[in-house]
C-alpha positions as CSV (number, residue, x, y, z in Angstrom):
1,X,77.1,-288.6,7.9
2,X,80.5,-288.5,10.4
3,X,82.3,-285.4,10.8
4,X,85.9,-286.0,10.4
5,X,88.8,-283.8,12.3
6,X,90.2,-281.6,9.7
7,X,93.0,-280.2,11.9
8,X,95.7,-282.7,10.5
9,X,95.4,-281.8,7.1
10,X,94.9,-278.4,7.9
11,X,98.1,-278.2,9.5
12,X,100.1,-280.3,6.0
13,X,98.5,-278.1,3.8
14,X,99.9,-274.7,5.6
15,X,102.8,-276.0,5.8
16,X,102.5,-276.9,2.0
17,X,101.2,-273.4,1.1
18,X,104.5,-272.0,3.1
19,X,106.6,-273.7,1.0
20,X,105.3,-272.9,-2.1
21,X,104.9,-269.0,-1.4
22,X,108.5,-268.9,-0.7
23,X,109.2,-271.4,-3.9
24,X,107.6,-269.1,-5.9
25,X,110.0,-265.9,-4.8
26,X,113.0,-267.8,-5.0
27,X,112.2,-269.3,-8.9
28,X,111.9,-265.5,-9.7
29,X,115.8,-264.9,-10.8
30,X,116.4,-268.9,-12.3
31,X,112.5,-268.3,-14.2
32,X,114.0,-266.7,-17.1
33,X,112.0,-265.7,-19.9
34,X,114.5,-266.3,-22.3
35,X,113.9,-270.1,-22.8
36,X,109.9,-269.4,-23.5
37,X,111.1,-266.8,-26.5
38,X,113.5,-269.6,-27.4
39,X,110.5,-272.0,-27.6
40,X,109.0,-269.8,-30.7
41,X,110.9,-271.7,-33.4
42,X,109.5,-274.6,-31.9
43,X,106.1,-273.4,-32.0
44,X,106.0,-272.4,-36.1
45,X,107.9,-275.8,-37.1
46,X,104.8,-277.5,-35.3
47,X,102.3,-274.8,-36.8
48,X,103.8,-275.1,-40.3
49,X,103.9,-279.3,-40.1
50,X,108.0,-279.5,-39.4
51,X,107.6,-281.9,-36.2
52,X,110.6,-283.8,-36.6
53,X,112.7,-280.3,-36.1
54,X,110.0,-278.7,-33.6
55,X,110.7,-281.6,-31.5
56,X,114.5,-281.5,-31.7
57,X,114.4,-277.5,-31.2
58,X,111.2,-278.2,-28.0
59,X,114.1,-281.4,-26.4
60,X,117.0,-278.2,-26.7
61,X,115.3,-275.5,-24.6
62,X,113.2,-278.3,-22.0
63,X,116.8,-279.4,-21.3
64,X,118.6,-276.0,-20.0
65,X,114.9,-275.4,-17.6
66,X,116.2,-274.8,-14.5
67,X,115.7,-277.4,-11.4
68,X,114.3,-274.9,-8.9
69,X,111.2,-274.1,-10.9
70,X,110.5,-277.5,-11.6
71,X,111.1,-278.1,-8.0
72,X,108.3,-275.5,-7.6
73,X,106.1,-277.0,-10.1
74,X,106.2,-279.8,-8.1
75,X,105.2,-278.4,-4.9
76,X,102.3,-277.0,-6.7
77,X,101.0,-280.6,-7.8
78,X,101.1,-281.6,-4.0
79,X,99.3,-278.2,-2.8
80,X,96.8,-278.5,-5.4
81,X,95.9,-282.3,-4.3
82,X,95.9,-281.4,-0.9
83,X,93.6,-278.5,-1.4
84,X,91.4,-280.6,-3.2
85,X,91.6,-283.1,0.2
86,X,91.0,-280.8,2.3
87,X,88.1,-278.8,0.3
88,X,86.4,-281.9,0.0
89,X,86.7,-282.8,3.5
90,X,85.5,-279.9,4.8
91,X,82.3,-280.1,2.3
92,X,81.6,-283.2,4.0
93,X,82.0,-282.0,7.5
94,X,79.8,-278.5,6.7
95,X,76.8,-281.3,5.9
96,X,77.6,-283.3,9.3
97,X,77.0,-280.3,10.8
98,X,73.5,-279.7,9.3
99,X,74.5,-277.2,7.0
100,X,73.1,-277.7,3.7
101,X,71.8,-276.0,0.7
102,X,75.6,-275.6,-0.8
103,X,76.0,-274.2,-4.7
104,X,78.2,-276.9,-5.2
105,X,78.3,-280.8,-3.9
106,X,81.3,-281.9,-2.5
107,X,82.1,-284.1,-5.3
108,X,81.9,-281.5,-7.8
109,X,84.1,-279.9,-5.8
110,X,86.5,-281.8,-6.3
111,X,86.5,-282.0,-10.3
112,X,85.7,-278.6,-10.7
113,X,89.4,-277.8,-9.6
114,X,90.4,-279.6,-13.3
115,X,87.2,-278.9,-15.4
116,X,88.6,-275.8,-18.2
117,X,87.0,-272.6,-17.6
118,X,84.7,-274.3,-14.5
119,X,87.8,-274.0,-12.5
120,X,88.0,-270.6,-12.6
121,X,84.2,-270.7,-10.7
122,X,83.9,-273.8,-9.2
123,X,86.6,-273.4,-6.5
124,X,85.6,-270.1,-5.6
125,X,81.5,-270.6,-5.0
126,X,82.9,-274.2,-3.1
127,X,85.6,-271.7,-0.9
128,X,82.5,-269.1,-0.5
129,X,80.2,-271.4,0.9
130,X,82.1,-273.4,3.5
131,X,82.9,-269.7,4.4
132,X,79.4,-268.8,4.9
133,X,78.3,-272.1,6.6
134,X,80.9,-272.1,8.8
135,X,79.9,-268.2,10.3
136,X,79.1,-268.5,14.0
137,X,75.5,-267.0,12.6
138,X,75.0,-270.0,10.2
139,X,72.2,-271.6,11.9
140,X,71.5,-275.3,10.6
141,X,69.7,-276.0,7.3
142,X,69.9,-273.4,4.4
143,X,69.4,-270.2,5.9
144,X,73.6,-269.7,6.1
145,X,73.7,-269.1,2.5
146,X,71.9,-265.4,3.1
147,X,75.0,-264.4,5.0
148,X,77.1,-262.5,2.9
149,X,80.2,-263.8,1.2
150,X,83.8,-262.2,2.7
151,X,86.0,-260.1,1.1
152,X,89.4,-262.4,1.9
153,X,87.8,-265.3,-0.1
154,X,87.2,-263.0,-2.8
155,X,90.7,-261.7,-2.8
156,X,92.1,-265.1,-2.5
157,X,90.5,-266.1,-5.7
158,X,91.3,-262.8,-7.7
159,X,95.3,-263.8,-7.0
160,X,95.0,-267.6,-7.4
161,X,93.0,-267.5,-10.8
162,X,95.0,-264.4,-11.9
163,X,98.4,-266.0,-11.4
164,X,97.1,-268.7,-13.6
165,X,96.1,-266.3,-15.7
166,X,99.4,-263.8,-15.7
167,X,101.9,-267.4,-16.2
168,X,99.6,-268.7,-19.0
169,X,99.9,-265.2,-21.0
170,X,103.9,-265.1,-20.4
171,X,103.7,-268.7,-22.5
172,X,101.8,-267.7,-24.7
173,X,103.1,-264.6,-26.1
174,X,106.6,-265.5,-25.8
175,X,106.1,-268.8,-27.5
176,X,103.8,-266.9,-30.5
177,X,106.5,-264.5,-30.5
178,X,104.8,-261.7,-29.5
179,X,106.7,-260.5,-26.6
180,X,110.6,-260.6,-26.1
181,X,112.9,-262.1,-23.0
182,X,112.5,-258.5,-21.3
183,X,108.5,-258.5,-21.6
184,X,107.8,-262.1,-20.5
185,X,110.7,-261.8,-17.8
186,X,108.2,-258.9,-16.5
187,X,105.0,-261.3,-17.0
188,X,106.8,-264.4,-15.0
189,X,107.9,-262.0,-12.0
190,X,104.2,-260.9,-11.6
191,X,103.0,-264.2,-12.1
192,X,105.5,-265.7,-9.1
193,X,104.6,-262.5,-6.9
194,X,100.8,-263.3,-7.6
195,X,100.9,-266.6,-6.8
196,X,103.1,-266.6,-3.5
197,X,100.5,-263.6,-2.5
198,X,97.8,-266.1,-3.2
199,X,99.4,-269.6,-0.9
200,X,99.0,-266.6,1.5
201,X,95.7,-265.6,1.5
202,X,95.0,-269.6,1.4
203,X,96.7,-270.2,4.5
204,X,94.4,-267.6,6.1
205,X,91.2,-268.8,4.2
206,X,92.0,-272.4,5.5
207,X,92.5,-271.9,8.8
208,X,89.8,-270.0,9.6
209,X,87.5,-271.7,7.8
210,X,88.9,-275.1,9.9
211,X,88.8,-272.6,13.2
212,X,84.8,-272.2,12.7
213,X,84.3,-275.5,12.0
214,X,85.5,-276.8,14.9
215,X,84.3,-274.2,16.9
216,X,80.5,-274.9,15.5
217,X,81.6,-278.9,16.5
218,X,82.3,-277.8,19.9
219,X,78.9,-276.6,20.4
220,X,77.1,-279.8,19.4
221,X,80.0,-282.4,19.1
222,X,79.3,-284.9,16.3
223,X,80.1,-288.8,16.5
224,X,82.8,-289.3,14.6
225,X,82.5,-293.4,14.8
226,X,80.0,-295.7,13.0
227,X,78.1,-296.2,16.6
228,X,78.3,-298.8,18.6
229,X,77.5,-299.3,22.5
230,X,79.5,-298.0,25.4
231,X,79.2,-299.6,28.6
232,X,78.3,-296.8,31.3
233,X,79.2,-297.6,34.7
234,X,76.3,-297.8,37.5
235,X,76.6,-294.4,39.6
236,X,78.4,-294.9,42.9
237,X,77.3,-292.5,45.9
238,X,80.5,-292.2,47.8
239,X,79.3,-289.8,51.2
240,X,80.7,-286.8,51.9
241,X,81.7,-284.1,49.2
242,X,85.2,-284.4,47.9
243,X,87.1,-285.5,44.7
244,X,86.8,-289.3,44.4
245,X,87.5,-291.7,41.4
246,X,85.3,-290.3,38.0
247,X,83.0,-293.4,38.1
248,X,82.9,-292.7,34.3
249,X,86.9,-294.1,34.3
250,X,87.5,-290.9,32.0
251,X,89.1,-289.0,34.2
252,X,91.3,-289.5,37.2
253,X,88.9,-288.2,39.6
254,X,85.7,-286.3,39.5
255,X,84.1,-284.2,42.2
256,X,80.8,-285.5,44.3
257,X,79.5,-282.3,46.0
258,X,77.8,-284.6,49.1
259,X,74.2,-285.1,46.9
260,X,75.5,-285.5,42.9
261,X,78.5,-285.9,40.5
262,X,79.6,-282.5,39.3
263,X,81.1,-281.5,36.2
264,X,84.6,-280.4,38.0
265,X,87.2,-282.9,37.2
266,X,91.3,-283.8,37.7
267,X,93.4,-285.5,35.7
268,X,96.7,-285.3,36.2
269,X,96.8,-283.1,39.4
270,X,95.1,-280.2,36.7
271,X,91.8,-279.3,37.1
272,X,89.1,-278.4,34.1
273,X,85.0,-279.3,33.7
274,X,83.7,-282.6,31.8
275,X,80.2,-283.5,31.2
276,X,79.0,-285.8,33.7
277,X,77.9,-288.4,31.4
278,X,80.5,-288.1,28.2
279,X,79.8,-287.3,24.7
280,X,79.1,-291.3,23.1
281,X,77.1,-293.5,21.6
282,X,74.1,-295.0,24.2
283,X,70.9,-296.8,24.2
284,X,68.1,-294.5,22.0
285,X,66.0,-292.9,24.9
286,X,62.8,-292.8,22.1
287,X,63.4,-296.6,21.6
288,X,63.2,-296.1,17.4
289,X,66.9,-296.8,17.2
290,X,69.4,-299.2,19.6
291,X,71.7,-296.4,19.7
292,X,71.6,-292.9,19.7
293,X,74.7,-289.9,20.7
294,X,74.5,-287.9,23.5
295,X,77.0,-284.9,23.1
296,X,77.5,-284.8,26.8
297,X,74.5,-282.0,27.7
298,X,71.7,-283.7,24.9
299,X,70.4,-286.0,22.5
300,X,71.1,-285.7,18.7
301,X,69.4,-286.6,15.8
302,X,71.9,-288.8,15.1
303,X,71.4,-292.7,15.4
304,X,72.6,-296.1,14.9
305,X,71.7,-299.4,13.6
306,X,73.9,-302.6,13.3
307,X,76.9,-300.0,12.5
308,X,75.0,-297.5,10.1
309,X,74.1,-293.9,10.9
310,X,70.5,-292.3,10.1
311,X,69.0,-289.2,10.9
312,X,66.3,-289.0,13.6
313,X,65.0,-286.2,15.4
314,X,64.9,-287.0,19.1
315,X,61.5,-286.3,20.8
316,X,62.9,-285.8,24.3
317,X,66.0,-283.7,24.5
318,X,66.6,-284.8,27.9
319,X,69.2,-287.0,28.9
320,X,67.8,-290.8,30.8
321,X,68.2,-290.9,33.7
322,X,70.3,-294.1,33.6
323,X,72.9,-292.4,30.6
324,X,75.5,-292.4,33.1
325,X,77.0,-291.4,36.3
């Protein structure tokens, strides 16, 4: 399984989230209440069988709906599929990393978003467990999930799935007749608040939850292509210590300290550390597989064959001798 960069999407869906918190405060003053009570005649024509005039009277009050909230309403289609994206994603990544055991597949994960009364738990136990598994203490396999579970995810949920909550009410006692223009304008304005608090608290679930994934990568990078060879240059021995061109054509220049390659490198007059023989695919050091990757420092489980990737525990951690310069 590849892991695949999340910080793209990452990046659209805060910027998405931004934009609907803020949507939501401005549709409080054009999200009047009055047009919900107005849909109550509506309502009993179609509860008593008069269709023909619930339409006519439903056609009056959709037509004077104001344009911000539907802008709004739109905004909330595209955060809610890129959620879905990036949840998904993320799912996938968490089990690149070795992390297993999750409460719910990544697949469900994604339809649990739109399943009635699953989508108020669904989300949450998905949220809860990329949290966990993504803990700089989640160690690989299933022994994450006995971390406990954070108290931002938990509030992020309580606001998204009560806004939903709070908006649905509004309708439906205004368009029962149960509540007047005064008590749903109260309902809507809680329900806007609610949900811009809760685009929020996403934004800081999401990117930390993309932060410790990346960070976990860092410590044991993944391939992220299907595997296929990489030519490695024979070593050159150039003499005396100094900075001389990275044999590994990486970098501009790479420093030989008189006996070996080092890890100190330039490019572009700045200086920073690189492994000496790069994170890539290479020949499988057990012979089981023609490729296996090497994260720059050791072997991985993961392996190559005529472009497919299997799992294979490596029996000598140790990088060949002939990996690279």
């Amino acid at each position: 399984m590849n892991w695949r960069p999340t910080a793209a999407l990452t990046r659209v869906l805060v910027w998405v989230l931004g934009v609907y918190a803020v949507g939501h405060l401005l549709a409080i003053p054009f999200d009047s209440g009055e047009s919900l009570v107005r849909m109550h005649p509506a309502f009993q024509a179609a509860f008593d069988g008069r269709l023909e005039e619930a339409n006519r009277l439903s056609s009056q009050v959709n037509d004077s709906g104001s344009s911000v909230v539907s802008l709004v309403n739109f905004v909330s289609v595209v955060m809610m599929v890129l959620l879905v994206m990036w949840t998904w994603r993320t799912a996938k990544n968490a089990r690149a990393l070795g992390r297993t055991g999750e409460r719910i597949s990544p697949l469900l994960g994604v339809f649990g978003w739109f399943i009635p009364i699953a989508s108020f738990l669904v989300p949450y136990l998905a949220m809860s467990d990329l949290w966990r598994s993504s803990d700089a203490l989640a160690a690989r396999g299933t022994e994450w999930r006995k971390l406990p579970g954070a108290v931002l995810v938990r509030a992020w949920w309580v606001c998204f799935a009560g806004a939903q909550v709070i908006t649905a009410l509004a309708v439906l006692l205004a368009v029962t007749g149960r509540n007047g223009v005064d008590e749903t304008d109260t309902l809507l304005t809680i329900g806007h608040t609610v949900s811009a608090l809760a685009a929020v608290l996403t934004i800081a679930v999401v990117k930390e939850i993309a932060r410790r994934q990346t960070a976990q990568h860092d410590l044991r990078p993944l391939p992220i292509g299907s595997g296929h060879p990489t030519y490695v240059p024979s070593p050159n021995v150039p003499g005396d210590a100094g900075w001389y061109r990275d044999p590994s054509g990486r970098h501009d220049q790479r420093y030989w300290d008189g006996t070996a390659w080092t890890e100190r490198v330039q490019s572009a007059g700045e200086q920073s550390f690189a492994p000496i023989t790069a994170p890539d695919w290479y020949e499988d050091p057990t012979g089981r597989f023609p490729l296996r990757y090497w994260t720059g420092y050791s072997w991985t489980e993961h392996v190559s064959r005529d472009g497919q990737l299997y799992l294979d525990s490596p029996i000598d951690p140790e990088p060949r001798s002939d990996a690279g310069a």
